[in-house]
C-alpha positions in Angstrom: 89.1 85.5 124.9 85.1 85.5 124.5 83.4 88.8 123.8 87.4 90.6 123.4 88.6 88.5 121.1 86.1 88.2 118.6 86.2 92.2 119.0 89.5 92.3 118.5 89.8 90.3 115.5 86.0 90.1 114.1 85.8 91.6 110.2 83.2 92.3 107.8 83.5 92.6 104.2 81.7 95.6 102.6 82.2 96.3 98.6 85.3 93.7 98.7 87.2 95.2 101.5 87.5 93.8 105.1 86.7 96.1 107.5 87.5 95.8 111.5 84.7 95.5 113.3 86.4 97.7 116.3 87.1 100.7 113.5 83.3 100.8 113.0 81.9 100.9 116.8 84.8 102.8 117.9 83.9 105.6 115.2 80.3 105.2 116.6 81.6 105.8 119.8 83.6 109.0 118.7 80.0 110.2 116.6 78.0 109.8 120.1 80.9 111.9 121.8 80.6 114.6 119.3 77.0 114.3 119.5 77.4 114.8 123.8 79.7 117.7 123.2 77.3 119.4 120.8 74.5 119.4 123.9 77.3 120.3 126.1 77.1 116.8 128.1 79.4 116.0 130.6 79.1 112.1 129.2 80.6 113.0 126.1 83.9 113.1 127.6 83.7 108.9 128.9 82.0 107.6 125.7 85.4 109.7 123.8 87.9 108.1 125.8 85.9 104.2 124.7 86.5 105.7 121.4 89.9 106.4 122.1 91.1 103.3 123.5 89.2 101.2 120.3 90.4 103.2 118.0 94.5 103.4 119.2 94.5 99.7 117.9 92.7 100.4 114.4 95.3 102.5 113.3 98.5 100.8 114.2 97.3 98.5 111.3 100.9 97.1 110.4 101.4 96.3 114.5 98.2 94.7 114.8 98.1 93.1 111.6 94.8 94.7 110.4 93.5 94.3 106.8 94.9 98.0 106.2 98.3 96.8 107.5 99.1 100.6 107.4 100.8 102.7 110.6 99.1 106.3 110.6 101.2 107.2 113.9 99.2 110.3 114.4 95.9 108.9 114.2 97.1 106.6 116.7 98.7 108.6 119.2 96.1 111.1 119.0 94.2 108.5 120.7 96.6 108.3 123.8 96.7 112.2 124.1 92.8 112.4 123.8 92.6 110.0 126.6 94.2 112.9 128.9 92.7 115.5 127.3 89.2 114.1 128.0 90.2 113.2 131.2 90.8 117.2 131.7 88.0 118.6 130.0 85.8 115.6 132.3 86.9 117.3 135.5 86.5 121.0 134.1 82.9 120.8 132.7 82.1 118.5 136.5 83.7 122.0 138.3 81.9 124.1 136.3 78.4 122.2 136.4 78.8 122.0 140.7 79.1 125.7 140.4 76.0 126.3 138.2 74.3 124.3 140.7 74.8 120.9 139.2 71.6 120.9 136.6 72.2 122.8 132.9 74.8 122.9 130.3 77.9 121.8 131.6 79.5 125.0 130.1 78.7 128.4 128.7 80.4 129.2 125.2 82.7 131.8 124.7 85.2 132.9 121.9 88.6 132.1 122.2 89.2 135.8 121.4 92.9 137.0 120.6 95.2 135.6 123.0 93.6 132.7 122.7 93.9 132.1 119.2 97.7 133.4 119.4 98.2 130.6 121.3 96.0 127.8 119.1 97.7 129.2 116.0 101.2 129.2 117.8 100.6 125.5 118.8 99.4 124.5 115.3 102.2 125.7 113.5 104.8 124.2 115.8 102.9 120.9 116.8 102.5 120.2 112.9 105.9 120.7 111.6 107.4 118.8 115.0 105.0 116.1 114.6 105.6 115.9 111.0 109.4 115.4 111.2 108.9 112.5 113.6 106.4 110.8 111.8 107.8 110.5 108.4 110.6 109.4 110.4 108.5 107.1 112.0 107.2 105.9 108.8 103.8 107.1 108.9 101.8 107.0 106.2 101.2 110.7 104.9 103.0 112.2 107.4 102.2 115.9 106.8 99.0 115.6 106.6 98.8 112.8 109.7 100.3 115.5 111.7 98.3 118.3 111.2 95.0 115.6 112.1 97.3 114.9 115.2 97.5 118.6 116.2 94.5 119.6 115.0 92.8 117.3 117.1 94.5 118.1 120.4 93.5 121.7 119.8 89.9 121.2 119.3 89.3 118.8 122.0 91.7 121.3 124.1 89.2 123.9 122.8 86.1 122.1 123.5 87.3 121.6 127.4 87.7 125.5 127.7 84.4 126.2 126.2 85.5 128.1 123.2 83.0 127.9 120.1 86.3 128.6 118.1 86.7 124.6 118.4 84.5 123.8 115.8 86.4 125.8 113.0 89.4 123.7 114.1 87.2 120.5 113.6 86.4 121.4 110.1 90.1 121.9 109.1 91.0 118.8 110.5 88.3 116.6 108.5 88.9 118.4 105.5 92.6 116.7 105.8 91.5 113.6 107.2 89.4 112.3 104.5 91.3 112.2 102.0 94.0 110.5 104.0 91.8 107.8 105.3 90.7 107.4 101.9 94.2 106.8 100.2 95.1 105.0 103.4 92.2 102.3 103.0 90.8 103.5 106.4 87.1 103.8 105.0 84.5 103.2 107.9 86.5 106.2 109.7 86.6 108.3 106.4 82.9 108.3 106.0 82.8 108.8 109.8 84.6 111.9 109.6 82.1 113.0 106.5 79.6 112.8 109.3 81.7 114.4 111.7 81.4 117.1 109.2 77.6 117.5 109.2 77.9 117.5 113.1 80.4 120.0 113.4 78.4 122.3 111.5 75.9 122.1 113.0 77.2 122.2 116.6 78.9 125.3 115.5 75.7 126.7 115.3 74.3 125.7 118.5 77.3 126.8 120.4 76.6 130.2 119.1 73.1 130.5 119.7 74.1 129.2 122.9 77.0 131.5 123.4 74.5 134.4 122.6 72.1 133.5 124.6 73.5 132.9 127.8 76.8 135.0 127.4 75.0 137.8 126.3 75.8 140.7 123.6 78.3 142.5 125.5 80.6 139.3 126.2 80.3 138.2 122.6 81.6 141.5 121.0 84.4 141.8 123.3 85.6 138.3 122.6 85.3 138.1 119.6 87.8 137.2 117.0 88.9 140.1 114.9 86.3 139.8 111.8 84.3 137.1 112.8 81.3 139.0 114.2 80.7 140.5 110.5 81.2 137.0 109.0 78.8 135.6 111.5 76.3 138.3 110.5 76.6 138.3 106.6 
């Protein structure tokens, strides 16, 4: 098997626990994807489906026979659904770049506005109890909170493919579930990951509005914004 194999099975032991070597560079992976969506990259999309496709092993642990030996079914098939997701959001920020010219920012922020967020919040609700229901029957370990990462996900990367800033927010909710689950669930290379995940999203939320203000102009981002949030953003 060469150069797969030992990826496949190679460990390292950190603090008494064996860690997959595949869980580590697949989170590096997902960190340089976030990193390409914060500067609005069109590579940011490729480098997240090598993420995805590492990563869809890690977290079938008891399949796989990993040292977590743990299923976290939405971690997991968040993977395959971020695959087509990223696939989309590849061919939508290509489109958009050809017809800016093909040099720039691959896309210009917006706000999601109302409808928008009727629709995220719609999605959220029913996504997480669905997913929930068939992942504790599943077996999944923390199933609630498995399926709101699952959903959660899906909407932010869904998000980042439209060019909504909004997708950021969602990003935060979802890490401040997913750590403590990959905590509990013995997942630790990708728990600290999503604590850096954190700092990025932050900050990308940032630059997405600057950006958003910048190039959108004051007119576009009062009339899209989401009730509220211009005052937040101001205070």
């Amino acid at each position: 098997m060469g150069l797969l194999g030992w990826l496949f099975d190679a460990q390292v032991v950190i603090a008494g626990h064996a860690i997959l070597w595949r869980e580590i560079i697949g989170n590096l992976f997902g960190l340089a994807s976030a990193v390409g969506g914060l500067r609005r990259q069109i590579w940011a999309w490729p480098v997240g489906i090598i993420c995805n496709v590492m990563l869809f092993t890690v977290f079938l642990g008891g399949v796989f026979h990993t040292p977590q030996a743990l299923d976290l079914y939405g971690q997991a098939g968040r993977q395959v659904f971020f695959c087509a997701v990223a696939v989309y959001g590849w061919v939508r920020w290509r489109a958009t770049r050809r017809a800016g010219g093909g040099s720039g920012p691959a896309v210009v922020p917006t706000w999601a506005g109302r409808a928008g967020w009727v629709q995220l919040g719609t999605v959220a609700v029913v996504g997480t109890v669905g997913c929930f229901l068939v992942f504790r029957t599943l077996g999944s370990f923390g199933p609630l909170a498995d399926a709101w990462i699952f959903t959660g996900s899906l909407l932010a990367t869904y998000g980042m493919a439209r060019g909504w800033t909004d997708f950021w927010l969602i990003w935060i909710a979802v890490d401040a579930v997913g750590v403590p689950l990959l905590v509990r669930a013995g997942y630790y290379p990708s728990a600290v990951l999503y604590l850096v995940y954190a700092g990025v999203v932050l900050y990308g939320f940032t630059v997405w509005l600057k950006a958003q203000r910048a190039e959108s102009g004051p007119a576009a981002d009062a009339r899209t914004a989401p009730t509220g949030s211009t005052s937040r953003l101001k205070a």
